[in-house]
GUMAR-97514 format. One record per residue (C-alpha): residue number from 1; residue in one letter; y, z, x. Coordinates in Angstrom, 3 decimals. Example, Ala and Ser with C-alpha at 12.3 -4.5 7.8 and 13.67 -1.06 7.14 Angstrom:
BEGIN
+------+------+----------+----------+----------+
! zanu ! voke !        Y !        Z !        X !
+------+------+----------+----------+----------+
!    1 !    a !   -4.500 !    7.800 !   12.300 !
!    2 !    s !   -1.060 !    7.140 !   13.670 !
+------+------+----------+----------+----------+
# end
This chain:
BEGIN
+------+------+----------+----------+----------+
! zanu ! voke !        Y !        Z !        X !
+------+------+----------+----------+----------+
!    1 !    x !   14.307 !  -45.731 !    3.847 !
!    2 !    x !   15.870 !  -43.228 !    1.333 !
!    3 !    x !   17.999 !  -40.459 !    3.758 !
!    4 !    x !   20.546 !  -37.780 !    3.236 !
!    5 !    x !   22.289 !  -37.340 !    5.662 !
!    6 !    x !   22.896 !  -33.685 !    7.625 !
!    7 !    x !   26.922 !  -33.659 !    6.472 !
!    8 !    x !   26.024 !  -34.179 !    3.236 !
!    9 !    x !   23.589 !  -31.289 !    3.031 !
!   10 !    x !   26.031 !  -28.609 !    4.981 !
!   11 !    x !   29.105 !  -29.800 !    4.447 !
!   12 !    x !   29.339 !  -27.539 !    1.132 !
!   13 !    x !   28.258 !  -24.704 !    3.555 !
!   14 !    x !   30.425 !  -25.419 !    6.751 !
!   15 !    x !   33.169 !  -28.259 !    7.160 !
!   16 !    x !   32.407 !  -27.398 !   10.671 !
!   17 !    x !   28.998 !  -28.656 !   10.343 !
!   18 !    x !   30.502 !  -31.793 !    8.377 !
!   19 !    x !   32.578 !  -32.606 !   11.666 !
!   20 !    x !   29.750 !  -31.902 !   14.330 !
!   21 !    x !   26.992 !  -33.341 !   12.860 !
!   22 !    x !   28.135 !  -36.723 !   11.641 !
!   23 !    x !   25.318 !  -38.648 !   13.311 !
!   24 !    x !   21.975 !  -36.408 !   12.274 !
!   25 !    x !   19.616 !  -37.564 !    9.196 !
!   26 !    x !   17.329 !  -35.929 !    7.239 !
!   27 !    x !   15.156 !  -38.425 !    5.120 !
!   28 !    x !   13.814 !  -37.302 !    2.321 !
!   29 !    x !   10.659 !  -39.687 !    2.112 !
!   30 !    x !    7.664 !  -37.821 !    2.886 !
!   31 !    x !    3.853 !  -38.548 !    4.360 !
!   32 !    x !    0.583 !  -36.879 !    2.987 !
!   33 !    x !    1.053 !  -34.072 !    5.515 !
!   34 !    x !    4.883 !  -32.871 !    4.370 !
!   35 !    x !    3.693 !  -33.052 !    0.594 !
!   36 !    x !    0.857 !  -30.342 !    1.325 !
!   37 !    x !    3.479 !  -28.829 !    3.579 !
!   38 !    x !    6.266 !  -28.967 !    0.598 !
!   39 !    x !    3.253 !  -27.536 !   -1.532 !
!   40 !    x !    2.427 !  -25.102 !    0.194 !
!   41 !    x !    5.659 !  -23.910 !    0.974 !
!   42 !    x !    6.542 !  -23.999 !   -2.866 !
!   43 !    x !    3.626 !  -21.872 !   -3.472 !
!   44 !    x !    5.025 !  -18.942 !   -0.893 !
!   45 !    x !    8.204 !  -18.656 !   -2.913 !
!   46 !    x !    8.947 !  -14.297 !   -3.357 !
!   47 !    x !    6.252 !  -13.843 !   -0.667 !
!   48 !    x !    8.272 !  -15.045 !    2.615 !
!   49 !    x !    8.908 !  -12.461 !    5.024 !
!   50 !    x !   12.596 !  -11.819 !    6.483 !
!   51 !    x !   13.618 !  -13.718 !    9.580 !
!   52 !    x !   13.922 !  -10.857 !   11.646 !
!   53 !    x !   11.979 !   -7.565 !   12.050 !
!   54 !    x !   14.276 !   -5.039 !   10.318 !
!   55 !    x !   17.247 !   -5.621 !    8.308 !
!   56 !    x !   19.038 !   -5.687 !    4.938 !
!   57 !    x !   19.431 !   -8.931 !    2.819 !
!   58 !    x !   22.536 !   -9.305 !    1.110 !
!   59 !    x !   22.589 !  -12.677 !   -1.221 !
!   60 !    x !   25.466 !  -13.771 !   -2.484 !
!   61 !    x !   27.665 !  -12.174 !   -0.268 !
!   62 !    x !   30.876 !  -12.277 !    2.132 !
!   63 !    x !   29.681 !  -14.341 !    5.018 !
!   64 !    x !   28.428 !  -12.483 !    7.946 !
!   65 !    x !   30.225 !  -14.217 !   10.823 !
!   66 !    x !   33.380 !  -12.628 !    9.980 !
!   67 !    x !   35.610 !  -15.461 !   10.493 !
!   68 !    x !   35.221 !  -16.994 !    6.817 !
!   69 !    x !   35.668 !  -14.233 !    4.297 !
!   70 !    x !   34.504 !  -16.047 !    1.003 !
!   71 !    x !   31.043 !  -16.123 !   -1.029 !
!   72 !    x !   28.451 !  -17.616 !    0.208 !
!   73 !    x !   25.016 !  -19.030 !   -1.840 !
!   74 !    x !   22.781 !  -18.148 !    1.041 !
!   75 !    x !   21.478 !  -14.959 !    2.529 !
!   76 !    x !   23.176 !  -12.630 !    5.041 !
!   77 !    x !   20.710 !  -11.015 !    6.823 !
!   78 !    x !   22.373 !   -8.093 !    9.181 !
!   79 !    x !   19.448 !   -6.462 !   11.654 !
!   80 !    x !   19.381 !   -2.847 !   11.977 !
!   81 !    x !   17.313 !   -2.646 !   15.179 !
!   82 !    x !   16.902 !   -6.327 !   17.541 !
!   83 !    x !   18.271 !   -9.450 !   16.843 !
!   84 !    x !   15.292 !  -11.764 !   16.949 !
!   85 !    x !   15.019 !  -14.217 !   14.232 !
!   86 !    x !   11.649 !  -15.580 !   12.796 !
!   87 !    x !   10.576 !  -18.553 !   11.396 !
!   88 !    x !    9.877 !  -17.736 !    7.344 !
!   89 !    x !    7.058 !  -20.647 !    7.214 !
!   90 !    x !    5.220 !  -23.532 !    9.408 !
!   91 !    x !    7.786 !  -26.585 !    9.904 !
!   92 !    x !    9.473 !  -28.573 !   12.385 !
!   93 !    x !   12.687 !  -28.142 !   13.949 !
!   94 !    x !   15.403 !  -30.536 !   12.427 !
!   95 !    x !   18.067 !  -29.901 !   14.489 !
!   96 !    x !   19.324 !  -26.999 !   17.033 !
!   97 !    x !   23.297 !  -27.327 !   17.172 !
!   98 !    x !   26.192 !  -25.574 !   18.193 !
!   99 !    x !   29.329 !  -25.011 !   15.150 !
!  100 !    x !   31.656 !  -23.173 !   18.178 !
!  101 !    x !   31.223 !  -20.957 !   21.149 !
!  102 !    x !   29.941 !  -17.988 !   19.278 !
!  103 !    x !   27.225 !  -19.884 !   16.302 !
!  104 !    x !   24.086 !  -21.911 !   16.676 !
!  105 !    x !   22.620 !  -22.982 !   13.912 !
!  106 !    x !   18.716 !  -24.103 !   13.594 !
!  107 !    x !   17.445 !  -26.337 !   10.838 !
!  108 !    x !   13.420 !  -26.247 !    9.975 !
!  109 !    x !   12.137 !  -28.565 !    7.979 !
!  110 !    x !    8.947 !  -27.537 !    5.727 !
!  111 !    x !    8.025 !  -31.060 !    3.752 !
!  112 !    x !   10.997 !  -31.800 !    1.304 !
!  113 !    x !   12.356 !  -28.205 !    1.930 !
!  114 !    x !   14.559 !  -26.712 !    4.919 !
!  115 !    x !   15.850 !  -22.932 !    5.983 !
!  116 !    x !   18.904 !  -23.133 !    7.890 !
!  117 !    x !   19.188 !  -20.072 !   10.073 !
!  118 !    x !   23.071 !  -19.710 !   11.774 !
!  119 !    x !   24.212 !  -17.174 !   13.823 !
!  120 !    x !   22.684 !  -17.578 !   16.629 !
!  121 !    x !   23.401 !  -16.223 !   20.252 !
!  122 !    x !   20.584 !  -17.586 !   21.996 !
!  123 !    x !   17.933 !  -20.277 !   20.479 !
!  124 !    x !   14.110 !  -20.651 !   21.721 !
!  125 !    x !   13.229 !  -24.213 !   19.922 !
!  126 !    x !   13.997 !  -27.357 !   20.606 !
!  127 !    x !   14.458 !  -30.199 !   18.134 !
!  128 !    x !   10.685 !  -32.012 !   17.154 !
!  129 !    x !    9.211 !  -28.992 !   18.421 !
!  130 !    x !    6.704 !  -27.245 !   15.533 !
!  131 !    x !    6.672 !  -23.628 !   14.654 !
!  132 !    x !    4.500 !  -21.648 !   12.995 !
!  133 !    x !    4.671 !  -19.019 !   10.540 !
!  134 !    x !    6.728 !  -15.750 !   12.282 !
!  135 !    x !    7.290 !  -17.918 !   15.700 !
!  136 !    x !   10.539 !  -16.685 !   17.305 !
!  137 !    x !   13.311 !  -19.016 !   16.872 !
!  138 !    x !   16.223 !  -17.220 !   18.916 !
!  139 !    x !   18.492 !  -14.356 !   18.955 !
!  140 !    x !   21.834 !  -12.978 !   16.674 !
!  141 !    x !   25.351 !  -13.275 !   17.885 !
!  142 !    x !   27.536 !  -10.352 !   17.128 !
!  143 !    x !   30.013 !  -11.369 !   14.668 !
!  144 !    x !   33.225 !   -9.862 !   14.927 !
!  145 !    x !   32.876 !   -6.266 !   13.924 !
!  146 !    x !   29.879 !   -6.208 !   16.531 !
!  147 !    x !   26.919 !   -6.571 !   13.768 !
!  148 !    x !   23.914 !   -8.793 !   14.913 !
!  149 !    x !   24.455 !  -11.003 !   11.334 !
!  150 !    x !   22.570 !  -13.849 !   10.566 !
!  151 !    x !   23.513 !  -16.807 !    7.491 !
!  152 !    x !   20.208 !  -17.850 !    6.399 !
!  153 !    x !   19.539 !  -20.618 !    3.488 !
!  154 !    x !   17.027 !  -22.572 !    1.918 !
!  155 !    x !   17.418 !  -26.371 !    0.934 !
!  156 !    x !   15.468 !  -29.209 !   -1.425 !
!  157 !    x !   15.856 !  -32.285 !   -0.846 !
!  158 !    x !   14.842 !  -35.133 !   -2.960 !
!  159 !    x !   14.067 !  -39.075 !   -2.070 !
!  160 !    x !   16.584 !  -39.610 !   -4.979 !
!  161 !    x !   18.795 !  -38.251 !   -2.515 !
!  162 !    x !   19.870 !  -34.906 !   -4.663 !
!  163 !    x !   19.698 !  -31.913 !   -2.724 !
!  164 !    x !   19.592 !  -27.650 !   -3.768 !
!  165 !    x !   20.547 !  -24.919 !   -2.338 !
!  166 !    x !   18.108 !  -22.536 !   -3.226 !
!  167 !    x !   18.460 !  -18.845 !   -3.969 !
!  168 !    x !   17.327 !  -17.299 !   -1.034 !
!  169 !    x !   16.727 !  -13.694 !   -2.746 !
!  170 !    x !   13.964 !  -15.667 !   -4.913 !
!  171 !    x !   11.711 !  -16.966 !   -1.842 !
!  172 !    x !   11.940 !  -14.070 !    0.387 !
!  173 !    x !    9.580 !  -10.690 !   -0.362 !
!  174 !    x !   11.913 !   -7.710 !   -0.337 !
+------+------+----------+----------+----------+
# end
């Protein structure tokens, strides 16, 4: 079995993540069902809504927690009203996992692709557990200037064991 493992994938995002999640694996091999799912998915890129109700996307941008002021690839999403977060698309959870006191960070995985959501306060999933489409997932922490802030990315993964981070402004609908 062909895997990458989670450090590999996150570590360029988090050397946090490197050191927490040494033991998780995400295999890249997929059955009938994750191809249409990976299919599917690919065919909802530009037309994914944001993970929460209202908010401004910033891609490309100082991260949002506050803590690690340099660019990031993925997408900061800060709410302007609640702080629920929303699944983008049908997957599984991956893995639900805590960086420090103040971040949780939720992996779904939609066939050979994943959106990594981080920022959490509060989470509402459980790993195995499938989500649909708009399912809540959990709420934003406050980063340090008191903004609900959420990190989100998207991820390819290949059985060849290469692996993308995606640009987030090109899946989601603005």
């Amino acid at each position: 079995m062909k895997a990458i493992t989670m450090v590999a994938l996150l570590a360029v995002t988090s050397p946090v993540i490197a050191q927490t999640q040494k033991n998780t694996v995400i295999t890249a091999e997929q059955s009938a069902g994750s191809a249409l799912l990976s299919k599917q998915f690919e065919e909802s890129k530009g037309k994914l809504k944001l993970p929460i109700d209202k908010g401004v996307l910033y891609d490309g941008t100082e991260s949002p927690n506050g803590r690690n002021p340099r660019k990031i690839d993925g997408a900061s999403v800060n709410a302007t009203t609640n702080g629920t977060v929303h699944s983008v698309f049908e997957g599984n959870v991956e893995s639900v996992f805590k960086v420090n006191e103040s971040d949780i960070i939720v992996i779904l995985r939609h066939g050979k692709y994943f959106t990594v959501y981080s920022g959490f306060a509060t989470t509402a999933v459980t790993k195995g557990q499938h989500v649909s489409a708009g399912e809540t997932l959990g709420t934003i922490a406050k980063n340090e200037k008191g903004e609900l802030a959420l990190l989100f990315e998207i991820w390819k993964a290949e059985a060849d064991k290469t692996r993308e981070r995606l640009s987030s402004d090109e899946w989601l609908k603005s």
